[in-house]
PASE-752151 format. One record per residue (C-alpha): residue number from 1; residue in one letter; x, y, z. Coordinates in Angstrom, 1 decimal. Layout:
# PASE-752151
<resi=NUM, resn=a, xx=X, yy=Y, zz=Z> $
...
This chain:
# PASE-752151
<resi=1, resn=x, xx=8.7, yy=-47.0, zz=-27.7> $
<resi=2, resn=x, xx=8.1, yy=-46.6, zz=-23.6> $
<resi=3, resn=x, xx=8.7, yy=-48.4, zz=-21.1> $
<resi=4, resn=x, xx=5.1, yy=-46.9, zz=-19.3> $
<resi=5, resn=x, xx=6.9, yy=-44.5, zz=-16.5> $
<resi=6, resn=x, xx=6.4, yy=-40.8, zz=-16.4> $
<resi=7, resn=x, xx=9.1, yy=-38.0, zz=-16.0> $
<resi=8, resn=x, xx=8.4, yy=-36.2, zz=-13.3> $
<resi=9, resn=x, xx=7.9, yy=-31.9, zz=-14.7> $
<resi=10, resn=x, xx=10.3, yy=-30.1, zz=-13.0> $
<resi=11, resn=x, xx=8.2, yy=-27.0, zz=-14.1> $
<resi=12, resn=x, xx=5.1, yy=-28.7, zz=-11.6> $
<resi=13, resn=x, xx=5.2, yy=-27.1, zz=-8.2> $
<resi=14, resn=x, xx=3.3, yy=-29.2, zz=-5.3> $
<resi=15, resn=x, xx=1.7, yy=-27.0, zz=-2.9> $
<resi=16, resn=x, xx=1.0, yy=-27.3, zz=0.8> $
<resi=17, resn=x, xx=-2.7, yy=-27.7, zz=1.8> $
<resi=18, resn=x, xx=-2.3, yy=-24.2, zz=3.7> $
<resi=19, resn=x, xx=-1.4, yy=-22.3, zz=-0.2> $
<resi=20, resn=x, xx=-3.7, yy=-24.2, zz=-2.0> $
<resi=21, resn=x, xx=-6.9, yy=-23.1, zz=0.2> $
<resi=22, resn=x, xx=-5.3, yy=-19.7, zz=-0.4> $
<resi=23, resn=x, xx=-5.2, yy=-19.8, zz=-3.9> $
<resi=24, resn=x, xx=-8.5, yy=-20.8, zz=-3.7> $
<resi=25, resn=x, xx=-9.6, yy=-17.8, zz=-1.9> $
<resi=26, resn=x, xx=-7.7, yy=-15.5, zz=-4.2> $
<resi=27, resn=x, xx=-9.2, yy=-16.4, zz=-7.0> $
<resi=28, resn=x, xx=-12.8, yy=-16.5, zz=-5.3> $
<resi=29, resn=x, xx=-12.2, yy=-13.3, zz=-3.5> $
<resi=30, resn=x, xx=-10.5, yy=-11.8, zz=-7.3> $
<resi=31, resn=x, xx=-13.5, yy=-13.1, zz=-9.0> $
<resi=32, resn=x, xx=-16.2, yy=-11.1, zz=-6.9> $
<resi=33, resn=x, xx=-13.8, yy=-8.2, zz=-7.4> $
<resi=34, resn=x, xx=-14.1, yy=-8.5, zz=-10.7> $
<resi=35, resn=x, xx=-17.7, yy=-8.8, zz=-11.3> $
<resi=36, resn=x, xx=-18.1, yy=-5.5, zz=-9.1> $
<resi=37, resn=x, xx=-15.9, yy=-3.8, zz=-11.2> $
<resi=38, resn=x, xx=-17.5, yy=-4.8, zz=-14.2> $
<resi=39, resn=x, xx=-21.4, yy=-4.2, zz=-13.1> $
<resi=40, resn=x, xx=-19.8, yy=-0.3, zz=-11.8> $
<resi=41, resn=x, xx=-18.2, yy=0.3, zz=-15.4> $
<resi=42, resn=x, xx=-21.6, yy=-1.0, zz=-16.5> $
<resi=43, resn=x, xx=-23.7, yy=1.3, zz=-14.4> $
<resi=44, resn=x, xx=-21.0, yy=4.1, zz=-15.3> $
<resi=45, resn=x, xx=-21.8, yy=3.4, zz=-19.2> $
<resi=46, resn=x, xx=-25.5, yy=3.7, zz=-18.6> $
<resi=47, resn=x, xx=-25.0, yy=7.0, zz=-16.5> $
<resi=48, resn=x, xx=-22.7, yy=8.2, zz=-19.4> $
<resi=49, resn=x, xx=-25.0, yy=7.3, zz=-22.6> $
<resi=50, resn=x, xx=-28.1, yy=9.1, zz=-20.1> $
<resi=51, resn=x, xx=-26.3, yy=12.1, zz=-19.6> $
<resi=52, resn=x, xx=-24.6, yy=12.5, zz=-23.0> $
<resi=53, resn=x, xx=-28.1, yy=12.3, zz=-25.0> $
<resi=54, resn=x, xx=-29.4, yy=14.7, zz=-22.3> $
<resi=55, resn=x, xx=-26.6, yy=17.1, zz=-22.7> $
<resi=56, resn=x, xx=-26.2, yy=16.4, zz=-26.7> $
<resi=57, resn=x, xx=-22.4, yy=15.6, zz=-25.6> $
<resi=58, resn=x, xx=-21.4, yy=12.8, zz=-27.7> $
<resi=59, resn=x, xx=-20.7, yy=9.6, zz=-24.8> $
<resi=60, resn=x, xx=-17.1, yy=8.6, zz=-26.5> $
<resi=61, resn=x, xx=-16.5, yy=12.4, zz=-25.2> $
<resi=62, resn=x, xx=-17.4, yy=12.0, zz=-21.7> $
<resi=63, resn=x, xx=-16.4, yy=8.7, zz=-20.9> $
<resi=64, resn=x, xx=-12.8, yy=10.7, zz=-22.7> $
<resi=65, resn=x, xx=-12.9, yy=13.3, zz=-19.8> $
<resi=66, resn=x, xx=-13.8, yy=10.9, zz=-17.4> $
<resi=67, resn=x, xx=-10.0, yy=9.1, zz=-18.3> $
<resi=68, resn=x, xx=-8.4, yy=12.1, zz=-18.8> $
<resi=69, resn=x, xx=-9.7, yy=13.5, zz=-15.0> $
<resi=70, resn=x, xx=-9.0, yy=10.0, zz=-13.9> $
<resi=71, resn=x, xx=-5.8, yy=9.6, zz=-14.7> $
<resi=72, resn=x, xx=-4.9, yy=13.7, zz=-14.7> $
<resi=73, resn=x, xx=-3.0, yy=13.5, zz=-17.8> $
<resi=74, resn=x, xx=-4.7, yy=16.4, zz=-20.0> $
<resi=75, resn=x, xx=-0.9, yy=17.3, zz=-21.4> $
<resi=76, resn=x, xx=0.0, yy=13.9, zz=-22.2> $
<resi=77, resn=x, xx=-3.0, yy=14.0, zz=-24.1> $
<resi=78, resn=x, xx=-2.8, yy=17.6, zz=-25.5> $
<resi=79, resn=x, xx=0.9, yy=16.5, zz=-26.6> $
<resi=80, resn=x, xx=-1.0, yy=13.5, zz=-28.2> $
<resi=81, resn=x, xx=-3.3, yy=15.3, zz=-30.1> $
<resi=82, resn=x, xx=-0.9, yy=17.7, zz=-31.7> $
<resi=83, resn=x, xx=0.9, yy=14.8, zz=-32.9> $
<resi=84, resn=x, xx=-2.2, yy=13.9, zz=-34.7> $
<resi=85, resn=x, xx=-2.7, yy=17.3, zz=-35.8> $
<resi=86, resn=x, xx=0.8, yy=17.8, zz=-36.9> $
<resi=87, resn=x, xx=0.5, yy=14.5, zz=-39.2> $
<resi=88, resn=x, xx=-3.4, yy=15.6, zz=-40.5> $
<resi=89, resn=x, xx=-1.8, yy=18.6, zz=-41.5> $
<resi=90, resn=x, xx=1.4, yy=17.1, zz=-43.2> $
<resi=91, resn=x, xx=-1.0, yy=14.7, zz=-44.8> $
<resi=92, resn=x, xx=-3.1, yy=17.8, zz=-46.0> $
<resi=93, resn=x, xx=-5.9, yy=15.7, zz=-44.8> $
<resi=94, resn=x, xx=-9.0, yy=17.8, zz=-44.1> $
């Protein structure tokens, strides 16, 4: 049974007016962010699927060169693939 008091959290932090406004603006400010980012990846998808069936370049492809200029990493992902190769051809999968 209780006696009807609360333990105070020690895991609850209070916050002074000033941080809470700017936690407040971070997350608004983040939010817009993220919807920009998202409606660009969408308007980069649309570009992708337009020039892929134009080109007959299969979209998974370009959006894979797209990464791969992005983040400049062709021999990481060479180095990947011949792992892959290495196991299709130890699996004598064809």
């Amino acid at each position: 049974m209780t006696d009807g008091t609360t333990t105070p959290n020690p895991n609850v932090r209070h916050y002074s007016a000033d941080d809470i406004q700017r936690l407040k603006d971070l997350v608004r400010e983040g939010c817009v962010v993220k919807q920009e980012v998202k409606d660009l990846n969408e308007g980069l998808g649309d570009t992708v699927k337009a020039i892929a069936e134009e080109m007959q370049i299969p979209p998974a492809t370009l959006r894979k060169l797209i990464t791969v200029a992005f983040k400049n990493n062709m021999s990481e992902e060479r180095d990947r693939f011949e792992e892959l190769e290495d196991l299709v051809e130890t699996l004598g999968i064809k």
